[in-house]
N, C-alpha and C positions, 0 to 999 in steps of 0.2 A: 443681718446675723444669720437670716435661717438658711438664704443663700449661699455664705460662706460656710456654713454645717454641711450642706447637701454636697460642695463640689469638694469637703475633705472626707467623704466618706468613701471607704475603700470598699470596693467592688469586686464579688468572685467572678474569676475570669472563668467561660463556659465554652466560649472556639478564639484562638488566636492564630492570627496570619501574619506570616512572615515572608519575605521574597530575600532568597539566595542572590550571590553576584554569580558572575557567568566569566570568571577573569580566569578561573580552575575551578576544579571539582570539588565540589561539598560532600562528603564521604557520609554516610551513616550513620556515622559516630560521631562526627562532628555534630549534625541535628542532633541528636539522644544527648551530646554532650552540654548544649544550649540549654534542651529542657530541664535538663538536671541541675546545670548554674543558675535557672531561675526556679524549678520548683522549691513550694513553699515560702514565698519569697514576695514581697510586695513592689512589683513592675510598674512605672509610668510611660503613660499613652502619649506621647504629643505626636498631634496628625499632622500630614505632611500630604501638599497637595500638587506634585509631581514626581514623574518616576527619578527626576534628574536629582534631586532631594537622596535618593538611597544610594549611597556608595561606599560601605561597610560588606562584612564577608556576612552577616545575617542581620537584617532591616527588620524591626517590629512594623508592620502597616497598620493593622488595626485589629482591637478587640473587644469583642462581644460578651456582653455580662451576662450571669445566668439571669432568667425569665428576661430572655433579649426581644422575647413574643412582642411584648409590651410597651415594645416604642412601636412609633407610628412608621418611622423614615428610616430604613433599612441604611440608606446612603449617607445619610447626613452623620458626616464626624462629631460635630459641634458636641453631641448628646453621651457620645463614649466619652472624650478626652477623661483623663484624673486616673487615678491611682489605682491598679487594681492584684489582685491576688491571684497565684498561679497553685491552683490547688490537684490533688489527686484525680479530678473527674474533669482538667482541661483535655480539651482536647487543641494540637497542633497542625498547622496546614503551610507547609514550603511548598511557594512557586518557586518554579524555575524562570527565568527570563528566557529562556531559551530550550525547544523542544525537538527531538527527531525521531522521526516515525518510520517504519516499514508496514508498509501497508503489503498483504501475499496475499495472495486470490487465489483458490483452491479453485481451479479449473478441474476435478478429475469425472470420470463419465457418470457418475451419480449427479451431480450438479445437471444433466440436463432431463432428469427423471421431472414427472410433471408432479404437482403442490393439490391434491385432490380434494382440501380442505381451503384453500384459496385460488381457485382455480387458474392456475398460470405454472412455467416452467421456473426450478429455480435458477437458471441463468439469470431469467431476468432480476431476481431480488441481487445481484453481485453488485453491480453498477449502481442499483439504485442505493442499496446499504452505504456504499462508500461515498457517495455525494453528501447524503442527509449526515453519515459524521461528519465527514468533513465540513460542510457548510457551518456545521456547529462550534464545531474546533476553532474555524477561524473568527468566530465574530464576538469583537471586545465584551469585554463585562468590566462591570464595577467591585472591586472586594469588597465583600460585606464588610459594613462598618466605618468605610470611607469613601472617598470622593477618587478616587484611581482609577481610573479607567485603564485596565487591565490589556495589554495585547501585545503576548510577548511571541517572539521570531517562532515560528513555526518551519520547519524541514523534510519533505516528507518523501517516501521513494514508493513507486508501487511495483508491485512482482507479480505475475502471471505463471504460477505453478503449474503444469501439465506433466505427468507425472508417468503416464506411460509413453507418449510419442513426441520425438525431439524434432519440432518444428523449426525452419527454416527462419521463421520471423524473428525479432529480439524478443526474449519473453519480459525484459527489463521494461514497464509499460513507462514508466514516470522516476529521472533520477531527481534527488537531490533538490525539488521546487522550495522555494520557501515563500510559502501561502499565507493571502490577506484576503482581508474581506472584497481585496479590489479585483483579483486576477482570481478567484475562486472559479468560475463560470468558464474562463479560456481553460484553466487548467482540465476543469472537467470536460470540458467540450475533447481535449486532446487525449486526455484518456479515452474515451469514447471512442476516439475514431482506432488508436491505435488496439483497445480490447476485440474492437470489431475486427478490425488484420488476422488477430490472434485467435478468435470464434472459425472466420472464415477456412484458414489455413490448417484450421485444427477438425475442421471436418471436411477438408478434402482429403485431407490424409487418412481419416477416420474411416471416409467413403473405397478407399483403394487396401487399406486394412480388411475392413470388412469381405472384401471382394475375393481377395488373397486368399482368405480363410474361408468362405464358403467354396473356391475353388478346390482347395485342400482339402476340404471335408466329402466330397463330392468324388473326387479321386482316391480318396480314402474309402468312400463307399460301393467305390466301381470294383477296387482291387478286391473289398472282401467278399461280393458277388462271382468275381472271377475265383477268388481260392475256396468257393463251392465245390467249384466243378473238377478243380482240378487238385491232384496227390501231393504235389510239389506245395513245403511250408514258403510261407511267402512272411518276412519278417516284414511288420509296421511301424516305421520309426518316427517318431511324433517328431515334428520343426519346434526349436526353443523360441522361447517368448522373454523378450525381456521389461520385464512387468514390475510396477514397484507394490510391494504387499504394503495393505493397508496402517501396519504400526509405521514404517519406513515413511510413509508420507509425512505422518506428523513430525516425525525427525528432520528429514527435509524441510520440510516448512520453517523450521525453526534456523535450520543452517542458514538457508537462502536469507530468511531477515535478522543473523547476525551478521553476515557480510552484508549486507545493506546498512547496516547500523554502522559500521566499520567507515563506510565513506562519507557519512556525513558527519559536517561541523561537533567538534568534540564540547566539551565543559556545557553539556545541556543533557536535558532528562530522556531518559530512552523505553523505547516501548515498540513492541510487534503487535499489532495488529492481523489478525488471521481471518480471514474472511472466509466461508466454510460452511457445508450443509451436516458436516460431523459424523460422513463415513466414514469412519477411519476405526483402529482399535488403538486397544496400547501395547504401547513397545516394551521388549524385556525389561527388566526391573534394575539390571544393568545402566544401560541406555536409558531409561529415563530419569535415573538417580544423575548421574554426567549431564545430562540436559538443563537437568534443574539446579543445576552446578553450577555450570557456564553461566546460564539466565542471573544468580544471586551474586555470582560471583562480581557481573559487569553493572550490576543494581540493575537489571534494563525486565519491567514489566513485560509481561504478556496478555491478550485481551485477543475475547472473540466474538466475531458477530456471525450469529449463527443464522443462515437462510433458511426458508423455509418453516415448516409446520413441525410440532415437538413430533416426537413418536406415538400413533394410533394404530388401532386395532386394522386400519387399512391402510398402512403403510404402500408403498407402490414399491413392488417385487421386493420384500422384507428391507426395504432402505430404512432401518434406526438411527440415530444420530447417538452418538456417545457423548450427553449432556454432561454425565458423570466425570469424567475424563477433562471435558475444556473447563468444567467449573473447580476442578482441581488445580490443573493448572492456573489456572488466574489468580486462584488465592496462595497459591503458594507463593507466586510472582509479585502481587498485589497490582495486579491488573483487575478486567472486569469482566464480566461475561452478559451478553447481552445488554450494553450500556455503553453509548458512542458520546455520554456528556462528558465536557472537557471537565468539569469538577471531579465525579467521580475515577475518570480516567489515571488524570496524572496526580492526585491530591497525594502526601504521606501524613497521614493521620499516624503519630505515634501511639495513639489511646484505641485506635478503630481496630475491629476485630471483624474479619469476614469468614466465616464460619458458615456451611452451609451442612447439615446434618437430616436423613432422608433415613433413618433405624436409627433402634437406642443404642445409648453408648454408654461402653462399660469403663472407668479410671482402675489404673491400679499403677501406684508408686515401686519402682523399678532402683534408683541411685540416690542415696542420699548421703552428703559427706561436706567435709570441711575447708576449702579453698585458701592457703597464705597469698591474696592477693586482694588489691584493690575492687570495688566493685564496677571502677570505670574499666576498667583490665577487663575484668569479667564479661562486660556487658557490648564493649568493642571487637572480643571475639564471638562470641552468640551474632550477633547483627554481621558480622561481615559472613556466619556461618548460613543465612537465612530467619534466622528468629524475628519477632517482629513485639515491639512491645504490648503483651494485652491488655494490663493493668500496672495501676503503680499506688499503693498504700506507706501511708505514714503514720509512726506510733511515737507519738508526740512526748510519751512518759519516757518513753526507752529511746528516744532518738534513732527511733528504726528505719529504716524504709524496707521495703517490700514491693520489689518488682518483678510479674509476672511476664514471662516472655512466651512465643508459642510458635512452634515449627510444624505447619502442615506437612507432614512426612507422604501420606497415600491420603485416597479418597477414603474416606472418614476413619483417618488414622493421625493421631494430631501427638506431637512429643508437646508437652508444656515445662518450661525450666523455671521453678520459683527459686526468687536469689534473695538475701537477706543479709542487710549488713548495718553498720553506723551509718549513717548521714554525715560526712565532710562539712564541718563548721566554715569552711574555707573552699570558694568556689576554687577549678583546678586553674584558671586564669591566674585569680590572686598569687595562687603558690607559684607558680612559674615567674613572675613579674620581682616575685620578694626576694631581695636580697639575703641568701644566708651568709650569718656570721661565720668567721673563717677562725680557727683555732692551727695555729704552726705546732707540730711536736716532731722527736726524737726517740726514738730507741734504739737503745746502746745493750749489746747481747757481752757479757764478760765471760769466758770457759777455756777449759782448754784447747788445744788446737785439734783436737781427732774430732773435739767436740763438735767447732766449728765449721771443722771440715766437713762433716757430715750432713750437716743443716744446709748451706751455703752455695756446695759443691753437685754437678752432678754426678750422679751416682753412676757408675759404668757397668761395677757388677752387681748382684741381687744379694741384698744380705741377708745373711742365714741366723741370725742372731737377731729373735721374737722380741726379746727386751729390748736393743737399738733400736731396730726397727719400728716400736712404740714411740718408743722415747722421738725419735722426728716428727712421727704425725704429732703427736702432743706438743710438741714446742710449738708448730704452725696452726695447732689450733689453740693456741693460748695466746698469737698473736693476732687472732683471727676474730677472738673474742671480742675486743673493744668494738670494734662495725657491727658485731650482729646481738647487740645489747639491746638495739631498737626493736619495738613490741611490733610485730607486725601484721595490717589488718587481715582480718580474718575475712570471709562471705561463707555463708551457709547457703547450698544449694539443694533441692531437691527435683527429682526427674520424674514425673508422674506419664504416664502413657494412655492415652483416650483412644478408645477402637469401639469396636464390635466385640461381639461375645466369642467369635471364630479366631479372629484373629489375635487377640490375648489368649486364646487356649491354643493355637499356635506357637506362640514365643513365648510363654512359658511354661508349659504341660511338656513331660517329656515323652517325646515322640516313639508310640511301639511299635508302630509299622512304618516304612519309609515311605514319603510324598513321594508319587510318582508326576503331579503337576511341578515342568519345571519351572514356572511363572511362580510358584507357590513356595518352593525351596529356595529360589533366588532371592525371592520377600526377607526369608526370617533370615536368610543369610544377610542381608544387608542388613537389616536393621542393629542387629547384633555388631556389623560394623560401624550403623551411626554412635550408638552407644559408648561403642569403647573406643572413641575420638572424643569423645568427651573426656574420660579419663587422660586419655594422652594431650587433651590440650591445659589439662591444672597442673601437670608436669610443665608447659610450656609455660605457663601463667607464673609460678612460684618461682623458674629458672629466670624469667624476664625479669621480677620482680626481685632480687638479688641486685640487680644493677643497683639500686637506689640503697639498699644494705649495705652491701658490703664493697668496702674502695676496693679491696682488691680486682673486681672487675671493670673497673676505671682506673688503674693506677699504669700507666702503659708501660713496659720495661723499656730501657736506655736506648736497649739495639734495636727492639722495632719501631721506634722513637726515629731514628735516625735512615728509617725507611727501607729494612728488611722485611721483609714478609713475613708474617706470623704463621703461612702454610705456604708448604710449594705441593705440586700434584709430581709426584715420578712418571717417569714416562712410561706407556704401556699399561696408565692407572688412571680406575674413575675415582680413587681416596682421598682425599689432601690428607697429608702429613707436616706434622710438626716439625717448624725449623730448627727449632733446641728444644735438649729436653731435660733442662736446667729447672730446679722448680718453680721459680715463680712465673718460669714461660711456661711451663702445664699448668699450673692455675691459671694462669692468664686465659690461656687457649682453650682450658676447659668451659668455659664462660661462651667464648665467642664461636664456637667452633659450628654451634647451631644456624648462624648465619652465613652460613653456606649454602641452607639449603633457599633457593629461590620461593619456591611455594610456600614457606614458615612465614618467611620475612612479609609477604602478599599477603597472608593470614592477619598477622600482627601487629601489621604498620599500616599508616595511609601513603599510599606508594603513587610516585607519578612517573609517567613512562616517555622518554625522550627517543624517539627514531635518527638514529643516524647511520650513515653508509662511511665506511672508511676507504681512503683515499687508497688505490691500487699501489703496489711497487712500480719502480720505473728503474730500468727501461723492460716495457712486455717479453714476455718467456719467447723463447723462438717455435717448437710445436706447440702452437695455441689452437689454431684451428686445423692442422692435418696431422697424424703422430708420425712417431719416429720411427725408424729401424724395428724396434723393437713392438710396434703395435702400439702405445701410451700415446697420452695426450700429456702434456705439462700443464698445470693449476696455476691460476691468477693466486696471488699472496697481496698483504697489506701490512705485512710486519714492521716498515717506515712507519706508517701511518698511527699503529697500532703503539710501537715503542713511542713514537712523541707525545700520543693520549695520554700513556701510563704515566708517563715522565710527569707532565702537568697535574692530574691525579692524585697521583703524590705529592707532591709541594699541595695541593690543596686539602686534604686529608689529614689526619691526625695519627694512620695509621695503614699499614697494609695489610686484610686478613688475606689475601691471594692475587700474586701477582695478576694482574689481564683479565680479575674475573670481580674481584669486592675491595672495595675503597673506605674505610668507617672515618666519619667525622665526627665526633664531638662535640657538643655546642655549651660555649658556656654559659651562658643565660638560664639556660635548662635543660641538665645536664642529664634527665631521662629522655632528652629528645636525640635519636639517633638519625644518620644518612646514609642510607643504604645504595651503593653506587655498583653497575656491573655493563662496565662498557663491553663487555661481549656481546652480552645479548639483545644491545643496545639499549640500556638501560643506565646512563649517566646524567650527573648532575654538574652546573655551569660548563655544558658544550660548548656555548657562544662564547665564552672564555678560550674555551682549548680553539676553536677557531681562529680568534682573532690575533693568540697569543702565537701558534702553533705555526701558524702559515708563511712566517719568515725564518723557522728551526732549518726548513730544508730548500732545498730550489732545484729543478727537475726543468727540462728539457719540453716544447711542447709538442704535441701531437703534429702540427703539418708545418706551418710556417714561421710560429713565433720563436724568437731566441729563448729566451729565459722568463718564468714568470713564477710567481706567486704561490703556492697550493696550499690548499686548505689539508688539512691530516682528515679531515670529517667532514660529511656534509648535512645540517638537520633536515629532514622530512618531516610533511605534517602527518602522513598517513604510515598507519604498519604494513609495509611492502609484503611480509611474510604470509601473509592470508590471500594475496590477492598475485600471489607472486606465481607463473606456469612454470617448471624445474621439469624439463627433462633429464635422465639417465641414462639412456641411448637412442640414435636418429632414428626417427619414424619409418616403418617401411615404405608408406605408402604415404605421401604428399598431400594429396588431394581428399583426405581424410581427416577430421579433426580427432575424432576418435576411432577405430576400425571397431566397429560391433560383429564383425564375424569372426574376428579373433577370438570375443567373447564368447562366441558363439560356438566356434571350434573349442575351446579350452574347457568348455563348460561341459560340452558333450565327450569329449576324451577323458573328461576326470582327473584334466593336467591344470598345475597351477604354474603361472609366469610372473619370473623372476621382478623383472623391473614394472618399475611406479606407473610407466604408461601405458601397458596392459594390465597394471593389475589389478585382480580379483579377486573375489572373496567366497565362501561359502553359498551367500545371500546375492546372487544378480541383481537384484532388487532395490539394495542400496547402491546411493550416487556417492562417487568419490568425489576428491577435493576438484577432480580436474572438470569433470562434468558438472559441478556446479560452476565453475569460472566459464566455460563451453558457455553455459544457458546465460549467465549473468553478462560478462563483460562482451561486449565489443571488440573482434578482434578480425583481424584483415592478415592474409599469409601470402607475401609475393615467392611464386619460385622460378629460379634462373635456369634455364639448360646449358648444361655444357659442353654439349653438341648442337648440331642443327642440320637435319638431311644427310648429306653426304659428308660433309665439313668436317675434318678429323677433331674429336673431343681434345679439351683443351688439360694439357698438363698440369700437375700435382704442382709445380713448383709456382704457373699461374696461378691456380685457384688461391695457393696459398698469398700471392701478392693481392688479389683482388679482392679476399676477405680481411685483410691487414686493412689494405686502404678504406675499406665501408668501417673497419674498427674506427681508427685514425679521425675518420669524419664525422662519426655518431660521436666521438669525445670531445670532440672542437664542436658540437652541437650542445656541448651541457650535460651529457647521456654520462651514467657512471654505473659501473658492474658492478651487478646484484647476485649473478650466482655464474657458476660455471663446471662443466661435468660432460668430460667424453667430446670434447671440441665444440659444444654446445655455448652459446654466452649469452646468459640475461643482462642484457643495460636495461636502467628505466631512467626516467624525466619528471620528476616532480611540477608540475605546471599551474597556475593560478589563473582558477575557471572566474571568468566573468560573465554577468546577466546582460540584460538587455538597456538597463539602468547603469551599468558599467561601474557595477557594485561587486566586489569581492563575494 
């Protein structure tokens, strides 16, 4: 009996682990939305003693009781199993099965300053930092509380940043491994060798720089000797340097391992690691707000291993490290700083707060106000904005809950959003699953015909008569009335702001003299823009939340029912406009019309993203590769391709809000679940449909030998071409050049800007454009043909243009399909499936 007392006794749960599936992405919201279908709620344990056991979208593995000191066997399940409670002070921990890393190596010339408190260069801590995480990273553990032995796909890329001089070696040290405890040792062995290539190469270059410049200095000091003696001004005009300033690096760093994150294996957890002795500053207030954008945007952590000794009073030639700076970022990312353990690294603690505070900090309450929306609403946009849960309180009299959320904005500048609402008696699973009762009705309008008319009809001219013109709105909202009779939840939220004493007497104190620091103007200017996105997104919350109110935003009319578009764009215009403007299509449309914008919908949905390439027109343009008479080139088109997408679209949709651009589905099961489709941008949903269905709508001729076959309208990729895609705008001058830096070089010292993307420039030399990071990163080989040879007369406009058709003709009987084209220029690319050595995917 005392046995059966002990194992019904319910137990406060104090760490729970769960492991995610790896089949698609687990959003944010989706974990917050777990804890919230189980907080306050009594959960059972039954342990499970292999991975092959979990195959749900979130796995309980195992949980630990409070005072969990007190067992003896960390490991042993036996002792947890039973019943336990998921209280305000649990804390939560999602593995991922699968992880992918960008490892970047901050190669810039402080890294070889000498460590005068550990006697050695910090080059050498680079190599060795990255071994000791790694070895750690990859070697199995057990989750506490159970028997699993833990060890999930690891993927990992390293990058050799060098930041002033473009070396001839690949800086890309390690693509795409995915690391075991078994190949740990080769891998590192080949980084080794290929860091060494990259040391070598990077101080010969170093050594013939150097050489340059002391010759130049030299000659500089010979001329001003000579213009002693002599009357004649002699002008000195300094040689440009194209040098990247120390914020610029940090942004760099961060590009290079989002395109590294880009190429490996998706539906797994992401993270940049920076490796780094932390000269560097920060970037305008601008640029780094964008930075830390991107980073929350793609959930993907940042973490840094800092070489080297902290900052002392004997620094070597003033080299500080800006601790301040990497330990911001990391928590605002929820990455780590200083800490290469795989727990702390990838963990998501929804309860964990990393907070690092160095002066005191003053609070003061900024927005307080009343939200008509759900608290899942609420709390789904906060988390895809950055916020991070810090706390969550429940008041058991008032069925309250009380969640505090917290947005590291700047280094010790913290926004905190307290949200406050009912607690949902009914997890959001249950409601979705439950059948609603369905009630049929009727109304029957009885009036006269002007009456009628007037209600019914659209209106062509603007009536001038106040009292009619009442009288319509009042009829439509008195039929409007029976849907919005439902009480709708409320959230109470408040926006408290934690700083310093300067920087609250900044953004709020009204300013008598004007800040001449633009670093410091740019601060209180954003901030004042985070703020009132807040405002504009409870605008967004109360309009989404209407859906479930009122049918009239579900109620589709007949004609766009029937597969008219709810907007067309006019030409010569960035506006969609309405296709009728009959009223119940402007209410209608006034509803939906928000779903245009792409970044709304990213905000407020969990979105998943499909690559595909659409199939070209046939038969090819005739100036494709030389122009006409006229100087032109003719554009590759896909408008076949493009019309048999839409066509299928439609029949799969429920409606059109824009032809070619947004597709809304419907879903009956649960009916606030929307599908947001934009095959433009490549962004659609069941392609492998529009493929399989699509590819006997039309039949095309083939490129060299075949009679007639087959075409697919589309073709899916796993990777996004767009990032990684080179787009010229006009042909290079110089061939034998990947980039021409004396272009830069001239333009920069002329005080002239150039026109097109592959010379262009910017204010700042310093920053690297999209091309010179594809330059550093990718692999790329450039054959060129002469079409001449010695004496031999150069070969005709009308050859060339046969001999460029035929390498077209062959690269598409290769598999190869146009990705862009501009100025006779044509991107094809090949989607390819990389195998190991194990002849593993």
């Amino acid at each position: 009996m005392i046995a059966m007392s002990a194992k019904s006794t319910v137990k406060e749960a104090d760490n729970v682990f769960v492991l995610m599936t790896d089949k698609y992405r687990i959003s944010r919201n989706m974990r917050a939305q777990w804890f919230f279908e189980h907080f306050h709620k009594h959960i059972r344990l039954q342990p499970k003693h292999s991975m092959e056991c979990f195959d749900s979208e979130i796995d309980l593995v195992s949980i630990l009781p409070a005072n969990y000191q007190d067992y003896h066997d960390l490991g042993s399940d036996s002792q947890y199993a039973g019943e336990y409670f998921i209280s305000a002070a649990t804390k939560v921990t999602f593995f991922s099965r699968r992880y992918r890393l960008a490892f970047v190596l901050d190669l810039s010339p402080s890294i070889s300053s000498v460590d005068i408190q550990r006697n050695h260069i910090l080059l050498d801590d680079v190599l060795r930092s990255v071994s000791t995480c790694l070895r750690g990273l990859v070697q199995p553990f057990y989750i506490p509380g159970s028997q699993i032995l833990f060890a999930p796909k690891l993927f990992v890329t390293v990058i050799a940043y060098i930041p002033f001089y473009s070396c001839d070696n690949h800086q890309v040290l390690a693509q795409g491994w995915q690391l075991t405890h078994h190949n740990i040792e080769s891998f590192l062995s080949h980084l080794r060798s290929n860091l060494s290539d990259i040391i070598a190469s990077l101080s010969e270059i170093s050594a013939k720089a150097k050489d340059e410049r002391d010759e130049e200095e030299q000659s500089a000091s010979d001329i001003m000797i000579e213009s002693l003696f002599q009357k004649s001004e002699t002008k000195n005009r300094s040689l440009p340097t194209l040098l990247a300033t120390p914020d610029i690096s940090m942004v760099n760093m961060l590009r290079f391992g989002l395109l590294a994150l880009q190429l490996l294996p998706d539906n797994s957890s992401a993270g940049i690691v920076i490796v780094t002795d932390g000269m560097f500053s920060m970037p305008n207030a601008n640029t780094l707000e964008s930075a830390l954008t991107q980073l929350r945007h793609h959930t993907i952590s940042c973490s840094f291993i800092q070489t080297g000794s902290s900052s002392h009073p004997h620094s070597s030639l003033g080299f500080i490290p800006y601790t301040d700076l990497m330990k911001f970022i990391s928590t605002a990312t929820f990455g780590a700083y200083f800490n290469a353990y795989f727990y702390s690294t990838h963990d998501y603690g929804l309860n964990s707060s990393r907070e690092t505070r160095d002066q005191q900090m003053v609070r003061n309450k900024q927005i307080e106000n009343t939200v008509s929306a759900q608290l899942t609403q609420v709390l789904s946009c906060r988390l895809r904005e950055g916020y991070t849960i810090k706390s969550v309180n429940y008041i058991p009299n008032e069925n309250q809950i009380e969640v505090c959320l917290l947005l590291p904005w700047r280094h010790n500048v913290n926004i905190e959003y307290n949200l406050s609402s009912t607690l949902p008696t009914k997890s959001i699973s249950d409601e979705s699953e439950e059948t609603a009762p369905e009630c049929h009705y009727e109304v029957i309008v009885e009036g006269s015909y002007y009456f009628l008319h007037d209600v019914t009809c659209a209106i062509k001219k603007p009536i001038k008569s106040a009292y009619r013109s009442a009288t319509i709105t009042q009829f439509w909202t008195t039929l409007k009335s029976d849907d919005s009779e439902e009480t709708a939840p409320e959230c109470h939220y408040e926006v408290i702001v934690e700083g310093s004493y300067y920087f609250l007497h900044d953004v709020t104190c009204a300013i008598k003299k004007p800040i001449k620091s633009a670093y410091r103007s740019a601060t209180i200017t954003q901030f004042w823009t985070t703020l009132k996105s807040l405002s504009e997104s409870d605008k967004h919350e109360i309009h989404l939340h209407n859906f479930t109110r009122n049918a009239w935003s579900r109620n589709i009319p007949e004609s766009i029912k029937n597969g008219v578009p709810l907007f067309y764009m006019p030409p010569n215009s960035s506006d969609a406009v309405i296709s009728s403007k009959n009223t119940v299509h402007s209410q209608f449309a006034q509803y939906w019309k928000w779903m245009l914008n792409v970044n709304v919908c990213e905000k407020w949905m969990h979105t998943h993203r499909i690559n595909v390439i659409l199939e070209h027109d046939y038969p090819l343009p005739k100036h494709l590769h030389l122009p006409n008479t006229s100087g032109r080139y003719t554009n590759i088109q896909c408008r076949q391709a493009l019309s048999s997408l839409s066509v299928l679209l439609t029949e799969l949709s429920s409606f059109v809000l824009l032809e070619n651009h947004s597709y809304i589905k419907l879903l009956q099961k649960n009916i606030s679940s929307l599908n947001y489709q934009k095959p433009k941008n490549s962004q659609t949903n069941d392609s492998r449909e529009a493929n399989e269905k699509s590819k006997s709508d039309w039949k095309t001729s083939s490129p060299l030998q075949k009679q007639w076959v087959d075409v697919n309208c589309c073709v899916i990729i796993k990777k996004s071409i767009e990032k990684i895609l080179i787009r010229y705008d006009r042909i290079p001058k110089d061939f034998t050049q990947i980039c021409d830096r004396n272009a830069l070089f001239a333009n920069h010292l002329n005080g002239s800007n150039v026109s097109h993307n592959f010379y262009a420039t910017n204010q700042n030399l310093s920053s690297l454009n999209m091309f010179q990071i594809l330059n550093r990163y990718l692999y790329h080989q450039r054959w060129i043909w002469a079409t001449s040879y010695g004496s031999a007369p150069r070969l005709s406009s009308s050859s060339l243009a046969k001999i460029l058709a035929v390498l077209t003709k062959l690269r598409l009987q290769e598999g190869f399909h146009f990705a862009h084209n501009d100025s006779g220029i044509l991107n094809m690319i090949k989607e390819l499936s990389m195998k190991d050595q194990n002849d593993s995917h």
